[in-house]
C-alpha positions in Angstrom: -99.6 61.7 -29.7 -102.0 64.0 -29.9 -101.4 66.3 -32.5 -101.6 63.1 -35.0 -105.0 63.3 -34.3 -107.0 64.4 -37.0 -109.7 66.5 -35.1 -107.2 68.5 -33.1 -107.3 71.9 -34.7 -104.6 74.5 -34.4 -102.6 76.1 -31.7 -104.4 78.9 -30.9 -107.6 77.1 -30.4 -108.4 76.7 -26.8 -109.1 73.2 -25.6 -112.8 73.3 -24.9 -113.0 73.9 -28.2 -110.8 71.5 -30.0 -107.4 72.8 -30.2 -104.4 71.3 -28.1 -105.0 69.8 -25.0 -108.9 68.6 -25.9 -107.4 64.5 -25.3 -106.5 65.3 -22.2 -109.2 67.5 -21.0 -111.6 64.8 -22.1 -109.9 62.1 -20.0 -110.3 64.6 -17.3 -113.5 64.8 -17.5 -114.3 61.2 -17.7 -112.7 60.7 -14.3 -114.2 63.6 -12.7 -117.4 62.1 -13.6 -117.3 58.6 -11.7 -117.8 58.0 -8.1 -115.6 55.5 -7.0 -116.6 55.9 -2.9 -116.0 52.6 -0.6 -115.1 50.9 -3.7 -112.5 48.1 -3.3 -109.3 49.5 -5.6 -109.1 46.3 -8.1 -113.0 47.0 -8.5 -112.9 50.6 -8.9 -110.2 50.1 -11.7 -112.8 47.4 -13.8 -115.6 50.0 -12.9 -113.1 52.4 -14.5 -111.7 50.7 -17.5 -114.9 49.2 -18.9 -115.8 52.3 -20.7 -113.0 52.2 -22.7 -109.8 50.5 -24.4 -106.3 51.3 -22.9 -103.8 51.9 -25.1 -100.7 49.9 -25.8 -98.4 52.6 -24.9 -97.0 52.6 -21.6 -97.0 56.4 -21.3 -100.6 57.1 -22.1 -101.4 54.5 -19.5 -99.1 56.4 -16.7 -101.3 59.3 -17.5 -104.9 57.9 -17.6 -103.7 55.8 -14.3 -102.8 58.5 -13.2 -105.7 60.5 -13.1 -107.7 57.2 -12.0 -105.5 57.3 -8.4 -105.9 60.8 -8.1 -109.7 60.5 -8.2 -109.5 57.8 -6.1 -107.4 58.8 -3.6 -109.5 62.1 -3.5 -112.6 60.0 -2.8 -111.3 57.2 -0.4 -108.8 59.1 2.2 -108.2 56.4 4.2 -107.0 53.9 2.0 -103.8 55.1 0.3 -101.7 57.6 2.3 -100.7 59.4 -1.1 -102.2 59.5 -4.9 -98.9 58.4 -6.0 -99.1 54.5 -4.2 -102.7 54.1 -5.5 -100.7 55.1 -9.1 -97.9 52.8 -8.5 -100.5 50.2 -7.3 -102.6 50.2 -10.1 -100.2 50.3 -12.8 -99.0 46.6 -11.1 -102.8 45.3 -11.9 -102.5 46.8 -15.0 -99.6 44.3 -15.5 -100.8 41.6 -13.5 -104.2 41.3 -15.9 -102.1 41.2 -18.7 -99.7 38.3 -17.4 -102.8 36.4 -15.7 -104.5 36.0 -18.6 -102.4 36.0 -21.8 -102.3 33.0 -23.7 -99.5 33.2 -25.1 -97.4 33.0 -21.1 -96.8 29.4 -20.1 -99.0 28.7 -16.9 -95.4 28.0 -15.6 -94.4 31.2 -16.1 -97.6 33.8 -14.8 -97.4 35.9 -12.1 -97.9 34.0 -8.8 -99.2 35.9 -5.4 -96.4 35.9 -3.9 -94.4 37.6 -6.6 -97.0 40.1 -6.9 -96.7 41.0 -3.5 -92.8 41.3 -3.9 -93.2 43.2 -6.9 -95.0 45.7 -4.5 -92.7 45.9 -1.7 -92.3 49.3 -0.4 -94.2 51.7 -2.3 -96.6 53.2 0.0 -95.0 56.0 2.5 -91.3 55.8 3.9 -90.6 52.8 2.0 -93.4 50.8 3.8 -95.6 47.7 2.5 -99.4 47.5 2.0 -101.2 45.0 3.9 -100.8 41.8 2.7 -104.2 40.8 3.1 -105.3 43.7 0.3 -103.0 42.6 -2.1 -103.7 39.2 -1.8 -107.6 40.0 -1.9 -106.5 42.2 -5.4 -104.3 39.1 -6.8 -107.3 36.4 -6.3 -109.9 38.5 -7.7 -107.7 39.5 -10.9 -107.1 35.5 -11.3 -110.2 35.1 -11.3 -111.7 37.6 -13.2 -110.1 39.6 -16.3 -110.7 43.5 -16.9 -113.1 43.5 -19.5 -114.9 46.4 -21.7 -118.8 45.4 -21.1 -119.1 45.1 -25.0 -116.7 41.8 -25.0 -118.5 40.2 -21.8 -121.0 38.4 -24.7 -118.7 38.1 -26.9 -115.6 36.8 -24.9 -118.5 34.1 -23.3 -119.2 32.8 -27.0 -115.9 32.8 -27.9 -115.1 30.2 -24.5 -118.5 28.1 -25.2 -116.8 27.4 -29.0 -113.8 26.4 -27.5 -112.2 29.6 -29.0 -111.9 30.6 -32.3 -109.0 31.9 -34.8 -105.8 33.4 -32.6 -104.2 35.8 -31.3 -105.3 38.6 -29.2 -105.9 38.5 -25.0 -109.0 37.2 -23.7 -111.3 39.7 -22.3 -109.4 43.3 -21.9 -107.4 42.8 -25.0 -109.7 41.6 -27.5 -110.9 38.4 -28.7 -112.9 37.1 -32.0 -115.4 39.8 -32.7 -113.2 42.9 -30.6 -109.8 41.3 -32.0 -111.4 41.5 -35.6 -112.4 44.8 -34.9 -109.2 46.2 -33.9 -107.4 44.6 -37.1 -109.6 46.7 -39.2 -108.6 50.2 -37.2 -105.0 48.8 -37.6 -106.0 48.7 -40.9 -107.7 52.3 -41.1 -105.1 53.6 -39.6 -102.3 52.1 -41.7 -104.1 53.5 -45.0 -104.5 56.7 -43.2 -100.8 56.9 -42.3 -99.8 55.9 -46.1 -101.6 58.8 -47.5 -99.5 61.2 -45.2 -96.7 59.6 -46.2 -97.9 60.0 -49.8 -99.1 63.5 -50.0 -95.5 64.2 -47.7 -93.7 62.7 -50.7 -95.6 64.3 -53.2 -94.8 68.0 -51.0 -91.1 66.8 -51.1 -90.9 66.5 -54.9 -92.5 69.2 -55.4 -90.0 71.3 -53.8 -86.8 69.8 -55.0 -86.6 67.8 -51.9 -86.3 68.3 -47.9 -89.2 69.3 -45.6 -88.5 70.0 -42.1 -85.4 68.1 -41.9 -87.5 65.0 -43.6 -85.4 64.1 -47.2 -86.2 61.9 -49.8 -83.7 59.5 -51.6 -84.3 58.1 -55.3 -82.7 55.8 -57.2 -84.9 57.2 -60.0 -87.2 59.3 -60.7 -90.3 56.8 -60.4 -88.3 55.2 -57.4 -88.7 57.5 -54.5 -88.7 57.1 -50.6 -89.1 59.0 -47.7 -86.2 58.7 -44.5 -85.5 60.2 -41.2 -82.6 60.9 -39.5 -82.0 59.2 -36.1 -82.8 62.5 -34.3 -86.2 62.3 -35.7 -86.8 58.5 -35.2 -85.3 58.5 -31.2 -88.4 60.2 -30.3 -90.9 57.6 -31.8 -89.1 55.0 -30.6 -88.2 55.9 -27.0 -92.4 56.5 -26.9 -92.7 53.0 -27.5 -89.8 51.5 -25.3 -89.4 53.7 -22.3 -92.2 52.2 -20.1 -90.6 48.5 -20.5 -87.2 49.8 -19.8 -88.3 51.5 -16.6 -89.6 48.3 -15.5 -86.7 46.5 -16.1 -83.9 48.3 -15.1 -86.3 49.1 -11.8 -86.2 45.3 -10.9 -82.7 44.9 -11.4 -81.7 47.5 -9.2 -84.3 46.7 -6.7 -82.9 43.0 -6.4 -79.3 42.7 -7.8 -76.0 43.6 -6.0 -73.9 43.1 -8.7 -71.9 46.6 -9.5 -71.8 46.0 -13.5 -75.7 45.1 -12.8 -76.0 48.5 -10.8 -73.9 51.0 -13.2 -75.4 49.7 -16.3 -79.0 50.5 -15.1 -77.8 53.7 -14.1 -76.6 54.6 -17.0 -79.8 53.7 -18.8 -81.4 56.3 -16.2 -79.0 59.1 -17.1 -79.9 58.4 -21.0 -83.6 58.3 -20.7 -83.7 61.2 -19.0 -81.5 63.1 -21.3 -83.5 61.7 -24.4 -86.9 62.4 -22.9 -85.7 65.9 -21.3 -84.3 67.0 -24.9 -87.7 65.8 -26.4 -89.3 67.5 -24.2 -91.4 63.9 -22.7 -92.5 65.7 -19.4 -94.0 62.1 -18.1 -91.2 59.8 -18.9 -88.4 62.5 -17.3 -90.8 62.3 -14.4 -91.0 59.3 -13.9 -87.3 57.9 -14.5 -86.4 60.6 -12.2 -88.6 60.1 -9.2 -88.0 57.0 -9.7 -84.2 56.7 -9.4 -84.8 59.6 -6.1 -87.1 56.5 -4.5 -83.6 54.0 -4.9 -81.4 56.7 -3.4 -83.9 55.8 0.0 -83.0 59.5 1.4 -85.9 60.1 3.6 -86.6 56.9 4.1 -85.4 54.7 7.5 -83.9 52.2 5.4 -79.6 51.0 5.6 -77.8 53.1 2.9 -76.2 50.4 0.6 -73.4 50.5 -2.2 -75.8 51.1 -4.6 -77.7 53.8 -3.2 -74.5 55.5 -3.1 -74.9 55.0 -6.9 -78.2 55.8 -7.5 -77.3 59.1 -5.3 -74.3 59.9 -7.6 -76.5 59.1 -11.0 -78.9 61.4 -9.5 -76.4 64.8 -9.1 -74.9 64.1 -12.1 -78.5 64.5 -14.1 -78.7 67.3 -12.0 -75.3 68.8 -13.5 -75.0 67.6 -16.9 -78.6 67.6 -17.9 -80.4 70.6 -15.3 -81.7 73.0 -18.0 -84.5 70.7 -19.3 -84.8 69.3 -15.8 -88.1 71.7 -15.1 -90.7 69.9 -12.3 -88.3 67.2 -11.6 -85.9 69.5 -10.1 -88.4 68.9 -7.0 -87.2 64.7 -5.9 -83.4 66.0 -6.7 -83.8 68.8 -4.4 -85.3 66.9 -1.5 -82.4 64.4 -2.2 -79.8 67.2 -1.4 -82.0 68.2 1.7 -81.9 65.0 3.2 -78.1 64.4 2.9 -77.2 67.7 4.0 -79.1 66.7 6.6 -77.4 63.4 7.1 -73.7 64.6 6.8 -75.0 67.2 9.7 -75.9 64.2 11.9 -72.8 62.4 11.1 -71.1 65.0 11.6 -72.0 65.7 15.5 -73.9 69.1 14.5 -77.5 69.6 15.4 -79.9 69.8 12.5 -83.0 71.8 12.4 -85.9 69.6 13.7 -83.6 68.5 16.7 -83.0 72.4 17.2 -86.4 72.2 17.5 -87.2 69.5 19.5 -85.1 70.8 22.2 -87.0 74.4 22.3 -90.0 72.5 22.6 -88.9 70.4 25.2 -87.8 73.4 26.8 -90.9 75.6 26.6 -92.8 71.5 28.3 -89.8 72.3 31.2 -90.8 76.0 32.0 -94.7 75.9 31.8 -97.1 74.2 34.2 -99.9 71.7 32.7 -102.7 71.8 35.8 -104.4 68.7 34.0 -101.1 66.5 34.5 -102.3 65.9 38.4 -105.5 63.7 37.7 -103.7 61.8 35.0 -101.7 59.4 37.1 -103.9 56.6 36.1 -103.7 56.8 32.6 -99.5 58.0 32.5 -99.4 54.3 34.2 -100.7 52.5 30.6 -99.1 54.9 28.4 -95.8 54.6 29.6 -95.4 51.4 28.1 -96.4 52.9 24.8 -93.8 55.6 25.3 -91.0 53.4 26.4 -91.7 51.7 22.6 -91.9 55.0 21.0 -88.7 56.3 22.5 -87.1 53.0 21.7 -88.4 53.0 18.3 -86.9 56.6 17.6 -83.6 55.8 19.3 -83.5 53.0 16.7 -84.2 55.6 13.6 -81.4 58.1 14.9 -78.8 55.4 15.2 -79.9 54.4 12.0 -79.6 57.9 10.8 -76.0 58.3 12.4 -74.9 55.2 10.3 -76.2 56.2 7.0 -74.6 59.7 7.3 -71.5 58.4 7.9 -71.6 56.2 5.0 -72.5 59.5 2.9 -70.2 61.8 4.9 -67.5 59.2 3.4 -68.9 58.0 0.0 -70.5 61.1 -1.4 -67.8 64.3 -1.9 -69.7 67.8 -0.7 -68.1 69.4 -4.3 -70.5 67.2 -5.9 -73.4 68.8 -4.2 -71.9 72.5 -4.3 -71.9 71.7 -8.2 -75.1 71.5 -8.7 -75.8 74.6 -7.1 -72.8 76.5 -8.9 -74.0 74.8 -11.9 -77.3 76.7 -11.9 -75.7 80.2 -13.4 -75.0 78.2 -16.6 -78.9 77.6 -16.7 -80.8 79.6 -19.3 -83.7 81.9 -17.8 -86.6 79.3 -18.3 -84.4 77.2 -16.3 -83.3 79.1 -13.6 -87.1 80.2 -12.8 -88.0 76.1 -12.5 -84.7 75.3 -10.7 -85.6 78.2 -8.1 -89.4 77.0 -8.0 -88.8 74.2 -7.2 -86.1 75.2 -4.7 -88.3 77.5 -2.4 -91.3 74.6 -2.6 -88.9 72.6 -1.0 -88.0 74.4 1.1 -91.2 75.9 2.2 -92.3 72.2 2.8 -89.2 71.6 4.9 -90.2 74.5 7.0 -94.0 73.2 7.1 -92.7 70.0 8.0 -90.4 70.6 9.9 -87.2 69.6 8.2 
């Protein structure tokens, strides 16, 4: 984290020079200073990692990865239709590297293509799937070449033409002979480092009978002294480590498993982490288990409501009851939620809802005006018919589909629960009140933008 850091100074230090916020403005910068134009994705990640080690912790990789789409996306359009696939993509080849070439995995059990391609089923927009042909491209490039830091390409080479030499360690990204002995002795530095806080904290503790900032220390004797934490203080550093894995985990169960003790127990861990991270004020992880668990609800998407979207639907309100005040930004996915099945139980419902309100003034103001153009375009109305006979079919398709999911919502998902969340916001504390109603009129301005 980065106040650990030694050469962070204080608070009231601004970042340019040093205080809070330097790490991140530094990564910032990095990014904003590579060009990564017409550059195939897989490649413009080696171009962009090869500067530099990625940590082992799965947050500080959502953020740098982060950044990485963002810049990418910004300088290739075409090729994602949002920042956020390119981020969801290139956290996959993030893994993929690692389980391609790790030693210690049994050939048996690496990643294969068609499980990478599975593993990256509907995240671009609506739920869709990337071309198969890109990710296949990705997959047999990352087989057959590891991210590596250009400093290890010599060394990882001499390492190979010896047949290898002591153990441990990944080949090429991760470290091998020379890098992985390197890496020991920062382990090392760091270790000592860490001691003599702990020591000096000790000493500090002593010296005042006892007790700083909730830290105590417990003797035995009076030479015999040791420093412990109480498990509010040790959550923290261990959800930091853990949170990325569980994400991943409990995000392929649910994705794949129709079992209902499967489901709630996944859920539960969603309602937990978000709690823990909220309360520990973890902007990135509350973020992301929360978008997260909005993308299994599949509101907004044409997709068939299941049982466990019902779930994921309920999990998702009752964060939004029990655990609103520290919800801040990610009030935004449980607002659309509650947008798109009140817009749902309107359709099931028989009632018009806004953008068909609209769609029948436009086609009214097509009825009452006269387009002089239309009389040399009989030609051409000849071809595209077809292509409107498939579009109308199409759409007929997405409204009955529409009618069937809010039906399943009109009867699995009580309206209280919704009117909760709303009643529930005069029990939030000013500083959440002002994000609950930020978010709240971005949403809705967007609806209105979009139209609905």
């Amino acid at each position: 984290k980065e106040p650990d850091y030694a050469f962070i100074k204080d608070d009231d230090v601004p970042d340019s020079k040093g205080g809070p916020g330097m790490c991140v403005k530094i990564l910032h910068e990095y990014v904003d200073n590579m060009n990564f134009t017409d550059m195939v994705f897989d490649e413009a990640i080696r171009t962009f990692l090869s500067g530099f080690r990625l940590p082992g912790e799965a947050q500080k990789i959502d953020r740098i990865m982060e950044k990485f789409a963002e810049r990418y996306t910004k300088q290739n359009p075409t090729v994602f239709p949002s920042a956020d696939t390119a981020f969801i993509l290139a956290f996959s080849i993030i893994m993929l590297n690692t389980d391609l070439h790790n030693p210690s995995i049994a050939e048996s059990k690496k990643m294969t293509i068609d499980g990478f391609i599975r593993n990256n089923r509907g995240i671009s927009i609506d739920g869709s799937d990337l071309p198969r042909e890109m990710l296949e491209g990705i997959f047999l490039r990352i087989q057959k070449s590891a991210f590596s830091l250009k400093e290890d390409d010599d060394a990882r080479q001499q390492v190979e033409g010896k047949g290898g030499e002591g153990g441990g360690g990944f080949n090429g990204f991760f470290g091998n002979s020379k890098e992985e002995k390197k890496r020991r002795e920062e382990f090392q530095r760091e270790r000592d480092e860490l001691m003599s806080k702990s020591h000096i904290l000790l000493q500090k503790a002593k010296d005042n009978g006892g007790g700083i900032g909730g830290i105590k220390t417990v003797a035995d004797d009076k030479d015999n002294e040791m420093l412990t934490l109480t498990p509010s203080e040790a959550v923290p550093f261990m959800f930091d480590v853990a949170w990325g894995a569980a994400i991943g985990s409990m995000s392929q169960i649910l994705e794949v498993t129709e079992d209902p003790k499967s489901i709630a127990l996944c859920l539960r861990g969603f309602v937990y982490a978000v709690r823990i991270a909220s309360y520990n004020s973890m902007n990135v992880a509350r973020d992301t288990f929360v978008n997260s668990l909005a993308k299994f609800t599949t509101l907004g998407s044409i997709k068939e409501i299941k049982q466990k979207n019902i779930e994921c639907i309920r999990a998702l309100m009752s964060i939004a009851i029990s655990d609103g005040d520290s919800l801040y930004e990610s009030w935004a996915p449980v607002l659309q939620c509650i947008s798109q099945l009140a817009k749902l139980q309107l359709h099931a419902s028989g009632l018009a809802t806004d953008d068909e309100l609209f769609e029948v003034d436009n086609d009214a103001d097509r009825r009452g005006s006269f387009d002089a153009s239309a009389l040399g375009r009989t030609s051409s109305s000849m071809f595209g018919g077809a292509k409107e006979k498939k579009e109308k079919k199409s759409q007929a398709a997405a409204r009955q589909m529409e009618l069937e999911n809010g039906r399943v919502i009109l009867e699995a998902v009580n309206e209280e629960l919704i009117d909760k969340v709303f009643a529930n916001s005069a029990k939030l504390s000013v500083d959440g009140v002002t994000h609950f109603i930020t978010e709240l009129i971005q949403v809705s301005a967007s609806e209105v933008v979009g139209g609905g």
